[in-house]
N, C-alpha and C positions, 0 to 999 in steps of 0.2 A: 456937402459931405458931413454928415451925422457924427458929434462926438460921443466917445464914450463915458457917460458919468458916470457909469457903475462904479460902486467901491472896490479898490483890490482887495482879495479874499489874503487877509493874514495865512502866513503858513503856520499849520500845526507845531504845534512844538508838544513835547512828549515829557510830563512831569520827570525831576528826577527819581522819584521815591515809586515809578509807576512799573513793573519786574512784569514779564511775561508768564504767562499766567504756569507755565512748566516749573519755573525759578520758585515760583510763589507754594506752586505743591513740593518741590523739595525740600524746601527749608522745613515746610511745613510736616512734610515725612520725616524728614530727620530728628525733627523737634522732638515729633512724637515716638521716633523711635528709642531714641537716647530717655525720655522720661518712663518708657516701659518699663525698658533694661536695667535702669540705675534707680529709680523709683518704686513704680509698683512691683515689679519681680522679687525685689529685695521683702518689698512688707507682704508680699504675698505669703513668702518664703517664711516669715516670720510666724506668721497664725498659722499657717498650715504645720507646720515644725513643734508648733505647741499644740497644737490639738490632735497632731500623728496616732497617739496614745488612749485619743478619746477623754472628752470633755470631764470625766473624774478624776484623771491625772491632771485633767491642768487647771482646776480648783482645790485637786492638793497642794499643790505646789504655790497659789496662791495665798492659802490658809495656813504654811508652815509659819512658826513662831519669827523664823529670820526674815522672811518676804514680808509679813506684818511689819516689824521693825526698821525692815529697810523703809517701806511705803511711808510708816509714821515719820521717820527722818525726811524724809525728801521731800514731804508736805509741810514740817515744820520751819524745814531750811526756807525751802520759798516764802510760807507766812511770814520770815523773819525780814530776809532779804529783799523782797519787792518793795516792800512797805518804805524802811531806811533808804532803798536807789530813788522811788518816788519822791522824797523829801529831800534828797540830794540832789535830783533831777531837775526840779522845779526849782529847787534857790539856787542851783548853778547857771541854770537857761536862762531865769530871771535875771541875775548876775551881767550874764555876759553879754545877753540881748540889750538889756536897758540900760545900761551906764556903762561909762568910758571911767577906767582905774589901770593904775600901774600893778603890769604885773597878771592883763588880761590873758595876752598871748601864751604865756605860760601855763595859766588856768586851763586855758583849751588843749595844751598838749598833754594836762595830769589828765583829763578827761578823757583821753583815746589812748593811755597810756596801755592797759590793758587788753586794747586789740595788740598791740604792737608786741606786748611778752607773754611768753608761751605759759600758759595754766600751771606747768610744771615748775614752770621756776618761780612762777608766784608761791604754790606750795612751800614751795624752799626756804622762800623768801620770809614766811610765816615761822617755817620749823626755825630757822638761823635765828628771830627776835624772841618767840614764848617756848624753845626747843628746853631741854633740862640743859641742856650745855649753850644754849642762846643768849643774847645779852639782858632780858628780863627772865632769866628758866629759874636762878635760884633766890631771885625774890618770891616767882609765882609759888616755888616749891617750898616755901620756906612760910608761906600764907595759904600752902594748901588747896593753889586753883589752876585746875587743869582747862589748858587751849589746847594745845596738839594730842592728837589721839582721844580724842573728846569732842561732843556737839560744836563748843562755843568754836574752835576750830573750823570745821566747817564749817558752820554757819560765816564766820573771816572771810574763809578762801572763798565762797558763793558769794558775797558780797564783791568784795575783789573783781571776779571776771564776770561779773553782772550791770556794774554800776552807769558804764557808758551809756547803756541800750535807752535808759530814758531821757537821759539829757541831749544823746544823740538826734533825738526825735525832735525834741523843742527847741533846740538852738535857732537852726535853721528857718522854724515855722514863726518864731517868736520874732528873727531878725527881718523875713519879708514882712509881717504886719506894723513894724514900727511902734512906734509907742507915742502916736498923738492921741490916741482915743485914750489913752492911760494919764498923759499931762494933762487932756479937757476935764477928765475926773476930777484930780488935783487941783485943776483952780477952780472949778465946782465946789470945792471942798471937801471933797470923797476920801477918808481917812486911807493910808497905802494897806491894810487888810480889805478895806470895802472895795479898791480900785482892782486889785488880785483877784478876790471872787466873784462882782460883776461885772467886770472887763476884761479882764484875762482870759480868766480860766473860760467863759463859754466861749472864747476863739480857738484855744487849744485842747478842748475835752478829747478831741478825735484823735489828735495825734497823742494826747497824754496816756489814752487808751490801748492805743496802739503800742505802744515805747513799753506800758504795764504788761503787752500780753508776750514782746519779745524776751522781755527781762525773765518772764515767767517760766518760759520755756526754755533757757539757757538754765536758769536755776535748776529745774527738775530735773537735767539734762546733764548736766557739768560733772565732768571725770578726772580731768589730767591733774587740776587742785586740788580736788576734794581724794583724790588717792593718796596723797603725798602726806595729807594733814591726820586723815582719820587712821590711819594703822591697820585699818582692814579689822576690826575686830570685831566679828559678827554679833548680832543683837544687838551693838551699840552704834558702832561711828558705820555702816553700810549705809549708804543710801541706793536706792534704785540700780544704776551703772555700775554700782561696785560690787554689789549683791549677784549681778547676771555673769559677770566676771569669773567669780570664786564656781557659781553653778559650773560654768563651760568647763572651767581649769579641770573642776572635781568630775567632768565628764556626765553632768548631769544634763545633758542638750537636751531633754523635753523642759526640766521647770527651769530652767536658763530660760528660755523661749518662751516657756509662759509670762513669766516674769516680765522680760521684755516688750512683750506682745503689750501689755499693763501698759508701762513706756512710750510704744507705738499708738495706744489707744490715747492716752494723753495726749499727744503731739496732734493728733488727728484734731480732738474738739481742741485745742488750742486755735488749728486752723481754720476750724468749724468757727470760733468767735471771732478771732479775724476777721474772717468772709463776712461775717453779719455785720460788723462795727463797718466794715469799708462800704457794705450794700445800704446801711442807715446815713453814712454819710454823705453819701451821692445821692440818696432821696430829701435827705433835708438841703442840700445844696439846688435841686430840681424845685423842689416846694419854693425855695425862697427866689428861684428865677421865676417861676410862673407864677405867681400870686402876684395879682392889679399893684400897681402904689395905690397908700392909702388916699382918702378920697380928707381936699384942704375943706375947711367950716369959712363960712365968708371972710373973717378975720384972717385966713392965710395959715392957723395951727392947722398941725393934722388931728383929723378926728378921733380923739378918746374913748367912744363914748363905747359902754358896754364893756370894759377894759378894771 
């Protein structure tokens, strides 16, 4: 009587992450349907709305004296405030990733402090210390230097509900890489500027960049502080979101719309650089997975030569 040595055939087993292929189009309908709706319909809604009128209204509306003003504000604001969160960004990450000090946990909760309170009452927060009735209003009035209802104002309050977005980025990125390639510097003898800029910085360029274009885009963007601090006083403290406000109020819905559309267009190539920074980083990620190890010289270094 012949035995059987075949192998018993394992039962299939069925990934859990493996949806029936019905499941996999719903979600995937859904997806796309919730991002028409609440997405594109909205910014459709937007250019069509300004250009209703025809492409001469809504290059007036962009050439009025107040849109000029608002735009030059809201570029200044950001020039002002990315630069300072950048610098804030970097020596807090640095900070908090590489060294152990009393009084870290803390540091990390001033750091997300600003997710946590509303734009508005940061405003407030601003008016109550440099307000005329504040508790610095009648020295500043008394030296003749206006914050509230004034640039340096907002430029404050942008700083304020801006500042997390880049330290946000590197904390994280800085604490998974550790810092032995930063102490081998160190007892190499790599001065702490030299160890930051050839050690550091080209592990976190990606995310530094990224952290720079969120910051960017909350700046241009930001309403609920920058209305509380600036006064609304056209030609001066508008920026962008404040400017399209006063249009709607005034019942100007085409150069409201134009205006905004401005806004809309910004936000786009913002995402547009985005895209590009995350598609350069997943290529130089690929390049350094595919490229040979370099080839050892009989000695065992790796080869230099043409370097």
């Amino acid at each position: 009587m012949s035995q059987d040595t075949s192998k018993p055939q394992k039962p299939r087993v069925q990934a859990g992450t493996t949806e029936p292929r019905w499941v996999q189009a719903t979600l995937i309908g859904l997806a796309l349907v919730f991002m028409v709706l609440f997405l594109f319909l909205p910014l459709a809604a937007v250019f069509t709305e300004a250009l209703s009128k025809g492409l001469g209204t809504f290059v007036e509306a962009l050439q009025e004296p107040d849109a000029w003003s608002a735009i030059r504000l809201t570029l200044i604001t950001a020039a002002v405030a990315v630069p300072l969160n950048l610098v804030f960004g970097l020596s807090a990450s640095w900070a908090i990733a590489k060294f152990e000090f009393p009084g870290k946990s803390f540091l990390i909760t001033l750091v997300d402090l600003p997710f946590s309170v509303s734009p508005v009452v940061a405003g407030l927060i601003y008016v109550l210390m440099f307000g005329a009735q504040g508790w610095f209003g009648p020295w500043l009035s008394a030296h003749d230097i206006k914050i509230i209802f004034a640039v340096p104002g907002v430029i404050l309050a942008t700083v304020f509900v801006t500042f997390p977005f880049i330290a946000r980025e590197l904390i994280p990125l800085m604490q998974a890489q550790g810092s032995d390639e930063e102490q081998a510097a160190i007892v190499l003898g790599a001065s702490g500027w030299q160890t930051f800029w050839y050690v550091t910085l080209p592990k976190i360029r990606w995310g530094l960049l990224y952290g720079v274009i969120l910051c960017n885009a909350r700046a241009m963007g930001e309403f609920g502080a920058v209305s509380v601090v600036s006064g609304h006083i056209r030609g001066q403290t508008n920026t962008i979101p404040l400017h399209v406000e006063i249009l709607y109020n005034e019942y100007q819905s085409v150069a409201a719309f134009a205006v905004a559309s401005l806004l809309a267009l910004l936000a786009l190539l913002t995402l547009l650089i985005k895209s590009v920074v995350e598609w350069r980083h997943r290529q130089e990620l690929q390049d350094a997975a595919i490229l040979p190890p370099e080839p050892l010289n009989p000695s065992g270094a790796v080869a230099t030569a043409g370097r």
